[in-house]
C-alpha positions in Angstrom: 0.0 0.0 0.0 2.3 2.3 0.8 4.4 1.5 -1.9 1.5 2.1 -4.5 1.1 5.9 -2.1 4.6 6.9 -3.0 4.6 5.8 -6.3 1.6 8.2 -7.2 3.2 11.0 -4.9 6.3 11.0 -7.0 4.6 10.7 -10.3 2.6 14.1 -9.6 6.3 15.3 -8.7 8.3 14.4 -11.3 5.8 16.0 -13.4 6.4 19.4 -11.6 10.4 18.7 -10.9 11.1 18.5 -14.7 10.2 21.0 -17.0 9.9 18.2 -19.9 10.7 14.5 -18.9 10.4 12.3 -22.3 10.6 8.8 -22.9 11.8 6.4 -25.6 10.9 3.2 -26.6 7.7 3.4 -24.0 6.2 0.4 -24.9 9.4 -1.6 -23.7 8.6 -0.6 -20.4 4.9 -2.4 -20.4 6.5 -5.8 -20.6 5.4 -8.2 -17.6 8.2 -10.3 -15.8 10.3 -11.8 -15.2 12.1 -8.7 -16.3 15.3 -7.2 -14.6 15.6 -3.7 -15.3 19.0 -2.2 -15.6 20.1 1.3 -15.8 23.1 4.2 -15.1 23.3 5.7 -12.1 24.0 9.5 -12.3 21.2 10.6 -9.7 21.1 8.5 -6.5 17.4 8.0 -5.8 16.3 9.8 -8.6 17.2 7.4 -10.6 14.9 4.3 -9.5 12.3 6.8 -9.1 12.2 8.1 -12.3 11.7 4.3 -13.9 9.5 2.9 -11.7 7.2 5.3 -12.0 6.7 4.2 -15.9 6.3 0.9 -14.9 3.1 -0.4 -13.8 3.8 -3.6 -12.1 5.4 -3.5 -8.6 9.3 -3.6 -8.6 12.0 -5.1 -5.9 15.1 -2.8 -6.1 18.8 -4.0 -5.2 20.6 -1.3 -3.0 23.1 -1.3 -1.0 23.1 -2.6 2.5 24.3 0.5 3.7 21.2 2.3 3.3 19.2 -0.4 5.4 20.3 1.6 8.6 18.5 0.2 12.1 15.1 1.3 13.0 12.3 3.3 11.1 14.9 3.7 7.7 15.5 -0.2 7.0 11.7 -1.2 8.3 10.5 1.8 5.2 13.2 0.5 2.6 11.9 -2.9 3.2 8.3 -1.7 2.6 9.3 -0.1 -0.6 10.8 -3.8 -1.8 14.2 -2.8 -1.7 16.8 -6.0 -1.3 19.9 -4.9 0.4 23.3 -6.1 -1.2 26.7 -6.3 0.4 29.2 -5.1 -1.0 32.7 -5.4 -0.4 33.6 -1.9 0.5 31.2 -2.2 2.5 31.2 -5.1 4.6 34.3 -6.9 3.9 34.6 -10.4 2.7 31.9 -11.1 5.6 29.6 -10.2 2.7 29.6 -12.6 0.2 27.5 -14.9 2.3 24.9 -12.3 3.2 24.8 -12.1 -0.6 24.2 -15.7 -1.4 21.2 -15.2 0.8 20.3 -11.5 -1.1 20.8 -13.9 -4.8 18.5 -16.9 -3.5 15.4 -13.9 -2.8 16.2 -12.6 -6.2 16.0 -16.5 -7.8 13.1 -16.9 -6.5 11.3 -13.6 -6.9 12.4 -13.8 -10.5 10.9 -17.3 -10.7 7.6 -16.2 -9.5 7.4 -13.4 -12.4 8.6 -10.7 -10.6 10.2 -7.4 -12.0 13.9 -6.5 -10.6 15.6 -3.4 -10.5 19.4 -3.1 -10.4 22.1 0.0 -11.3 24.8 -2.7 -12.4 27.8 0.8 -11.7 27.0 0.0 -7.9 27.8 3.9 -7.4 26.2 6.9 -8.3 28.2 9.6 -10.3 26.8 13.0 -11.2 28.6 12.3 -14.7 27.8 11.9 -18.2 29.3 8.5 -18.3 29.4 4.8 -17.8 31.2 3.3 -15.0 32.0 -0.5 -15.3 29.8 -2.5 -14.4 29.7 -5.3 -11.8 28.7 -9.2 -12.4 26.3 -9.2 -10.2 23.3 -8.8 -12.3 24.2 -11.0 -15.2 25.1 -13.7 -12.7 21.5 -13.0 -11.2 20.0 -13.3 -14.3 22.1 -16.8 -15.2 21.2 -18.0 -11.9 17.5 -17.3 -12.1 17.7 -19.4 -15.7 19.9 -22.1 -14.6 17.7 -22.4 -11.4 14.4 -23.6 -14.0 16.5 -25.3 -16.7 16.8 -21.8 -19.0 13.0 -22.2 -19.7 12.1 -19.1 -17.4 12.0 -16.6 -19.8 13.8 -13.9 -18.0 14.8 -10.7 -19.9 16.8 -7.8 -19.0 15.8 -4.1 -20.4 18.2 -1.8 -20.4 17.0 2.0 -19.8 19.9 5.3 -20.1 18.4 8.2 -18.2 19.9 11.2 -19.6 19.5 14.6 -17.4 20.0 17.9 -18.6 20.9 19.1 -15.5 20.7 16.1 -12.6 20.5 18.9 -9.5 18.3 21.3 -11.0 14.8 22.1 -10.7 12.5 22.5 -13.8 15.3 20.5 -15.6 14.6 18.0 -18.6 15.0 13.8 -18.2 15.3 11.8 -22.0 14.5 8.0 -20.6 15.9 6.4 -23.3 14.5 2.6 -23.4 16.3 -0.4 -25.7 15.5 -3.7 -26.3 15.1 -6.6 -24.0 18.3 -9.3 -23.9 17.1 -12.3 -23.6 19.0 -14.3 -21.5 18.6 -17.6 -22.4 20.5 -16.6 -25.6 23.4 -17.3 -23.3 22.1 -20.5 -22.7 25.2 -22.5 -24.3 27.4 -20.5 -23.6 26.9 -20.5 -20.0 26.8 -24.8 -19.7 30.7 -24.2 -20.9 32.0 -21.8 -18.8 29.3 -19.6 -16.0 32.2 -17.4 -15.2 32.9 -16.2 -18.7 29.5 -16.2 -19.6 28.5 -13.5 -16.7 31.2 -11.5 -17.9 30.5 -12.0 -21.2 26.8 -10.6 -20.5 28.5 -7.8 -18.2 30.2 -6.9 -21.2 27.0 -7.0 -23.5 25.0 -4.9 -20.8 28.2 -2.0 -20.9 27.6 -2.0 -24.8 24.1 -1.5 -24.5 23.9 0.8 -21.9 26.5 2.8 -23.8 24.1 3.2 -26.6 21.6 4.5 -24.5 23.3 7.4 -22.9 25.8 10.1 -23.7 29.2 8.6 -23.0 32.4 10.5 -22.4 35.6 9.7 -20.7 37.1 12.1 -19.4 35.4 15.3 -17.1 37.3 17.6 -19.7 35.9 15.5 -23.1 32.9 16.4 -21.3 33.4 19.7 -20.9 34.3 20.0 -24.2 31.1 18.1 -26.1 29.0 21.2 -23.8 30.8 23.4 -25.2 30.1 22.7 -29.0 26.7 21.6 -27.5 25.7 25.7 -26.4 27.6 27.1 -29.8 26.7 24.4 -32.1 23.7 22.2 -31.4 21.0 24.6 -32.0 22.4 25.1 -35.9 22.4 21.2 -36.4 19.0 21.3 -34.7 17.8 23.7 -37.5 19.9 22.4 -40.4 18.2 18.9 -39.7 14.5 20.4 -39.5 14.1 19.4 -35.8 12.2 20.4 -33.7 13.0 22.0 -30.3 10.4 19.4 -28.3 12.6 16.4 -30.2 14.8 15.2 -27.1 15.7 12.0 -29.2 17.2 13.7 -31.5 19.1 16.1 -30.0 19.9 13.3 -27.8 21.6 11.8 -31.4 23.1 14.7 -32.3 25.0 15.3 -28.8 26.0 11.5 -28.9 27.4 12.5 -32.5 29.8 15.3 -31.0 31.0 13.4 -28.6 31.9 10.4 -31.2 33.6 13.2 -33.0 35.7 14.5 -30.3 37.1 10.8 -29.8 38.1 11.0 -33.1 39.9 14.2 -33.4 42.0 13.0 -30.2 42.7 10.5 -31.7 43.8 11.6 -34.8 44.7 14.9 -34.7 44.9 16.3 -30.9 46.2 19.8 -31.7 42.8 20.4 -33.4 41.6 19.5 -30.5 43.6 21.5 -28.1 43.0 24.4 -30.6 39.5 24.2 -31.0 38.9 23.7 -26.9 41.0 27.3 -26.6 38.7 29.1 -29.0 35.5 27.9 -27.4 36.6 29.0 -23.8 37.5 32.4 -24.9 34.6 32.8 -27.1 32.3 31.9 -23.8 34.5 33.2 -21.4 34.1 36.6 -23.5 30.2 36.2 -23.7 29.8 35.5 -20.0 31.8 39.2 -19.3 29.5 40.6 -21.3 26.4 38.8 -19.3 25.0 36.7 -22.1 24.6 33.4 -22.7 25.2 31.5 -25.8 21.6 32.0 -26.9 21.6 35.4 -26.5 23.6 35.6 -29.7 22.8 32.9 -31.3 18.8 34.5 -30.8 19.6 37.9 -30.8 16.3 39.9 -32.0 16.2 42.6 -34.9 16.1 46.2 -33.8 12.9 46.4 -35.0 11.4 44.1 -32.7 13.6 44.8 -29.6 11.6 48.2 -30.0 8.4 46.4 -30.1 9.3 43.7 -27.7 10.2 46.3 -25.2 6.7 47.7 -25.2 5.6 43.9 -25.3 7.7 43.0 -21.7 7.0 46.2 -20.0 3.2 45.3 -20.4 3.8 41.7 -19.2 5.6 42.7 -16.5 3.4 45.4 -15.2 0.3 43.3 -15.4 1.8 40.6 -14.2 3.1 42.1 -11.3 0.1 41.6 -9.1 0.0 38.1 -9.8 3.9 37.6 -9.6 3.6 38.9 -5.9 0.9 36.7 -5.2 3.2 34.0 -6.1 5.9 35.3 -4.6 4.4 35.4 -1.0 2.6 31.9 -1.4 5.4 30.2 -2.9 8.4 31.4 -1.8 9.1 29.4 1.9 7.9 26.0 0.7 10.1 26.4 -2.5 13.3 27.3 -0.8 13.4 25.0 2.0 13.5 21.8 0.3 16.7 23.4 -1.5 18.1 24.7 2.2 17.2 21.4 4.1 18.6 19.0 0.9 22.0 21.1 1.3 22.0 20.5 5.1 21.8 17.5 5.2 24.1 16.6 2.7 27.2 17.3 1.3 26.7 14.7 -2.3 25.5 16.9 -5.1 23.9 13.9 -6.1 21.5 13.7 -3.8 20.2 17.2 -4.1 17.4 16.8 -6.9 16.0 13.6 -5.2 15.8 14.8 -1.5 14.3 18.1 -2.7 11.5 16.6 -4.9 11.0 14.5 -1.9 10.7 16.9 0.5 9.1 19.3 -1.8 6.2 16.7 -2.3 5.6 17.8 1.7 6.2 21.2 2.2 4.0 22.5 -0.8 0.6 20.5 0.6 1.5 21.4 4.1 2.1 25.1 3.4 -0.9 24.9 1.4 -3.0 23.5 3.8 -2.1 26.1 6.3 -2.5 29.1 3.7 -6.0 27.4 3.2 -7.0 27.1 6.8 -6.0 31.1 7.4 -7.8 32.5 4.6 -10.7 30.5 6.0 -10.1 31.7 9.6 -9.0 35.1 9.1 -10.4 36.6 5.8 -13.8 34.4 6.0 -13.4 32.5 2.5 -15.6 29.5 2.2 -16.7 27.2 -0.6 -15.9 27.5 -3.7 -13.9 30.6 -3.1 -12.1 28.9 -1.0 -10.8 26.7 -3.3 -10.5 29.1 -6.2 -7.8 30.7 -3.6 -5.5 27.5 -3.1 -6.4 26.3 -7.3 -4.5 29.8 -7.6 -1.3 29.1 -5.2 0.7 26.7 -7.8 -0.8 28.3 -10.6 0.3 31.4 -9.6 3.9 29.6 -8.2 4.7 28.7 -11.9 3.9 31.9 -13.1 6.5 33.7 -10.9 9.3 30.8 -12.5 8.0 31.9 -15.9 7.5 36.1 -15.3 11.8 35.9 -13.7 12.3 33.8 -17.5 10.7 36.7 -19.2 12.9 39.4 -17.1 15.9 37.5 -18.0 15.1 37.4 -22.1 14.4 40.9 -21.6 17.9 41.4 -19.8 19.9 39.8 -22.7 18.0 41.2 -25.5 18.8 44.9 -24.3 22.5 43.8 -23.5 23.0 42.3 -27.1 20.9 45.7 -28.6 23.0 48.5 -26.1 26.4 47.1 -28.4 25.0 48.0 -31.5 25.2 52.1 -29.9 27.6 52.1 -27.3 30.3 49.5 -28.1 30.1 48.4 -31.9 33.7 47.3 -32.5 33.4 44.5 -29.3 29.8 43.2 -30.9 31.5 42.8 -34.1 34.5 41.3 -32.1 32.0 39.0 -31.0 30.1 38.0 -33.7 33.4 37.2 -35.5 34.7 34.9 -33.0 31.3 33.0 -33.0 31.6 32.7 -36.9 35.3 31.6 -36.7 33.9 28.9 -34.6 31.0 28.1 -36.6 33.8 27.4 -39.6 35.8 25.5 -37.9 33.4 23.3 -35.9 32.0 22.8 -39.8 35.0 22.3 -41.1 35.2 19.2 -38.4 32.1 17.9 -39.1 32.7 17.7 -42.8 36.4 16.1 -42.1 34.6 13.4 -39.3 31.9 12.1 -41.5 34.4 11.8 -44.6 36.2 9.6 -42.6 33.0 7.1 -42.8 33.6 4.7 -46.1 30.4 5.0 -47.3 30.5 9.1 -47.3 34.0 9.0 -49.1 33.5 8.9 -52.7 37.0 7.5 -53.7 35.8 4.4 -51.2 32.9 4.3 -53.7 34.8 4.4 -56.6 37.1 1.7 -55.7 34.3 -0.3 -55.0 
């Protein structure tokens, strides 16, 4: 039951966390056990979250037996089907039989048709990569088989969640689903050798995992790829007739640059090296100016900055009222899920989840209470009465978007006072941005040449 509670608690919230939360290969996620799920880990309890809340069977999670801490915490981890597993950082070599124990439950909750979840990294890394992954799950998912003569029928779905920004609210979430692996396709293989078989599948999940996500190896290849990301993606976006609402295929193109930057350091690092230089002082240079990327890249027409002025000054006038409203409703129960997430931790990665959770409290309850002294004090009753508290997270998303619109504003009349006051560092600007709208060209053209079936000499040969 309580289970079933949360699950419909956090569904409302990850609705209202992220400002667009998208998912792939939906229909993946409808498929009855026995099913192990297995994903990245880049956002702590986010992460399982985020899944399960697609799903709509009931799910047992593995995690670790650190979390299962004496008293009210393991007794609600338990009610939430989570099956601790000891590792050995953790325990010591006193674990692995704790774990036999942890592997028999998992046998035989697979066998009943049961859905497992497992994060195969065993860690959770704010980071746009893929950790290596430990055997445990493929020798789950071998066990389970072996256990009913490989007739189970036990798959394993693979899922990448890719956040835009893991720690921040009103961020974006691209669930990108693939395709079930069945295991008994390891059948043979395992009746050979078990031990190279669950590494064999260990190596077979990294591969398909790696498909699913963005992927990069270093933190400064990282840095890099979002760097041609804020100066380059939008122009792919509009040279491939996409659409802004098309998360997959941004998702494509941003796995693209990041392909292309392992090739260049590979093959010609200076480029590289040169390339990384240009795009720091080219944003380096826009952020002493207080613009962002965009605010070139979408800089408005005199004409209409005149015309959008009159436009904002409107919006924000008339507005105003209901921005305060907002303001003085909102304010408390939306910064102290932030404040008590950043007390009581230090892990970045835990911020987004501890603040969704506690924000899933301190909105109702402040709610509630605004509710009960309008009622008390001013009299309201009824309908009105409900019109008043309808109008509290209404108005609570207005103020996010009325401080968007200031900050549009903000940009637009930065990028419009250069053309007046200082010309010659606009045009400075705009040079260095089309100097690295060559050159990032220039790449793109040399990295898909290097593709046989783009090179037409490889075509002529053939």
């Amino acid at each position: 039951m309580l289970y079933f509670l949360l699950k419909t608690l956090f569904q409302i919230a990850l609705r209202v966390f992220f400002r667009r939360f998208t998912v792939d290969n939906r229909h993946f996620l409808q498929a009855d056990g026995p099913l192990i799920v297995v994903s990245n880990h880049p956002n702590t309890l986010m992460d399982p979250v985020v899944t399960a809340s697609l799903m709509k069977q009931k799910i047992h999670f593995l995690a670790k037996s650190s979390f299962f801490k004496p008293g009210i915490q393991a007794w609600l981890f338990h009610q939430l089907f989570m099956i601790p597993v000891y590792r050995r950082e953790d325990v010591g070599a006193s674990g692995t039989a704790q774990n036999d124990a942890t592997f028999a439950k998992c046998y035989e909750f697979l066998g009943k048709g049961g859905t497992l979840m497992v994060f195969p990294e065993g860690n959770s890394f704010m980071q746009r990569r893929l950790r290596p992954l430990k055997t445990g799950t493929a020798r789950i998912a071998l066990g389970a088989e072996a256990q009913n003569n490989f007739e189970l029928g036990l798959r394993i779905l693979p899922v990448g969640l890719n956040y835009s920004d893991p720690s921040r609210f009103r961020s974006e979430v691209f669930v990108n689903v693939g395709e079930p692996i069945a295991v008994k396709d390891f059948e043979a293989a395992f009746a050979e050798d078990p031990f190279k078989t669950a590494h064999a599948l260990t190596d077979h999940l990294k591969d398909r995992l790696q498909d699913l996500v963005i992927h990069t190896e270093t933190d400064e290849e990282d840095a890099l790829a979002r760097q041609v990301e804020a100066v380059y993606q939008d122009k792919l976006v509009k040279e491939l007739d996409l659409a802004d609402s098309e998360p997959k295929e941004k998702f494509l193109i941003t796995k693209g640059i990041v392909q292309s930057i392992k090739y260049f350091e590979a093959k010609d690092p200076q480029r590289v090296h040169a390339l990384t230089a240009e795009l720091q002082d080219y944003l380096q240079h826009l952020s002493s100016l207080g613009l962002a990327p965009d605010g070139v890249r979408n800089a408005p027409k005199r004409s209409r900055v005149a015309w959008g002025t009159v436009e904002t000054i409107l919006y924000l006038v008339l507005g105003l009222p209901f921005y305060l409203f907002g303001v003085i409703h909102n304010y408390l129960p939306y910064l102290l899920p932030s404040k008590i997430a950043r007390a009581l931790t230090k892990d970045v990665e835990f911020y987004a989840p501890m603040m969704m959770t506690i924000g899933m409290f301190t909105f109702p309850m402040f709610y509630a209470l605004i509710g009960f002294g309008v009622h008390a004090w001013l009299g309201l009753s009824g309908w009105a009465l409900v019109g008043y508290i309808m109008a509290l997270p209404i108005t609570g998303f207005f103020v996010l978007h009325y401080w968007h619109r200031i900050e549009v504003a903000r940009r637009h009349w930065i990028f419009f006072s250069l053309f007046y006051r200082r010309s010659t560092v606009l045009q400075q600007l705009l040079q260095q941005r089309t100097n690295l709208i060559q050159a990032l060209e220039a790449a793109r053209a040399d990295f898909l040449a290097s593709f046989p079936e783009n090179n037409p000499k490889t075509e002529a040969v053939r």
